[in-house]
N, C-alpha and C positions, 0 to 999 in steps of 0.2 A: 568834493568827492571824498567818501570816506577810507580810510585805508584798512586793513586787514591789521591786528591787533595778536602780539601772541601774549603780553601782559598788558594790563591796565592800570595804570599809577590811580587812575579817577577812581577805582573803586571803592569800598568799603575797608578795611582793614580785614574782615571775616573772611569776606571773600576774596581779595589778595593773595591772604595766607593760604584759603583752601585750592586755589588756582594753584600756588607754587607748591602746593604738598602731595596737587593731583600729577604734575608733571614729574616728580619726585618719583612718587610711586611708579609713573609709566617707566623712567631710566631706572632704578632698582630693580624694578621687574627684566626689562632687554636685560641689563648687566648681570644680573643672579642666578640667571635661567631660568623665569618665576613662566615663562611662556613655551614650555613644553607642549601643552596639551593647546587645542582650538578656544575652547571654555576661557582660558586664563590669558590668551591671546586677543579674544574680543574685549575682556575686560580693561587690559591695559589700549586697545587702541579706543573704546568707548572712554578712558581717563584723560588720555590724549583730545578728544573730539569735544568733549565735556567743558575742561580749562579753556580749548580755543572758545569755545561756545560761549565761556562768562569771561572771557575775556572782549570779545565781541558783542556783549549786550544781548546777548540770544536766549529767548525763555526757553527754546529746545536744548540750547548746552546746558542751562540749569536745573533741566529737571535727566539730562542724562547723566548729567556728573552727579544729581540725588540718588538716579536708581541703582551707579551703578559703584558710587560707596556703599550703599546698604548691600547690593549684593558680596561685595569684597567684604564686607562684617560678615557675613554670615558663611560667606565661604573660609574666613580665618577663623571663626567661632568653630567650625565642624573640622579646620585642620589642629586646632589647638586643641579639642575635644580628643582628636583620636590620636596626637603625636604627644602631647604634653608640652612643656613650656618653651621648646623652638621659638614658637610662633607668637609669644608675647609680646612681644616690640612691634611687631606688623601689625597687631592688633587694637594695641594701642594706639598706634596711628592712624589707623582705618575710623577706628572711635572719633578721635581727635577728627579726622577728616568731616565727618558725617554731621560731627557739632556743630562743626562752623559752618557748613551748608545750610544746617535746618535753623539756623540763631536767627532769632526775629530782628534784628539788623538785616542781615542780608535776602531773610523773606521781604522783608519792608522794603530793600532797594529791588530787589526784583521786579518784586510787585508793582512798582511804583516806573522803574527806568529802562527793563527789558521788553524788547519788543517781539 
């Protein structure tokens, strides 16, 4: 039987890292009050569902944790755009985040080991 996973030592090192940066993100967000609004509340519990998701092997957690780093870039791109340099550090790691999702290492383990 297989058991429910909230990290995965077996993965890739890409995707390890981006698992631990997504759940990062979701506690930064609870602790900061980055979840005010609905909008930024789906987005930190789609981070949450995402990490479960590739940490479990799931092709649906890996392409929600794709959609939903790229929306968190562009929703830090339009908050750094209009606040100014606050939001550089969030942005940078949102970056960082999206890299390692889309790095053809962990396209290749997807491809190849999620179901």
């Amino acid at each position: 039987m297989r058991r429910f996973k909230w990290f995965n030592a077996s993965l890739p090192q890409t995707l390890l890292i981006a698992t631990y940066l997504m759940y990062l993100e979701a506690v930064f967000a609870i602790l900061f009050g980055r979840v005010r609004s609905w909008g930024l509340l789906v987005i930190t519990i789609c981070f949450i569902v995402g990490a479960l998701g590739i940490s479990n092997e799931k092709k649906l957690g890996y392409n929600m944790a794709i959609g939903t780093a790229l929306v968190n870039v562009v929703v830090l791109v339009w908050l750094f755009l209009s606040s100014g340099f606050g939001f550089i550090f969030a942005l940078l790691i949102a970056i960082v985040l999206l890299a390692l999702l889309l790095h053809p290492q962990s396209r290749h383990y997807g491809r190849v080991w999620f179901r």
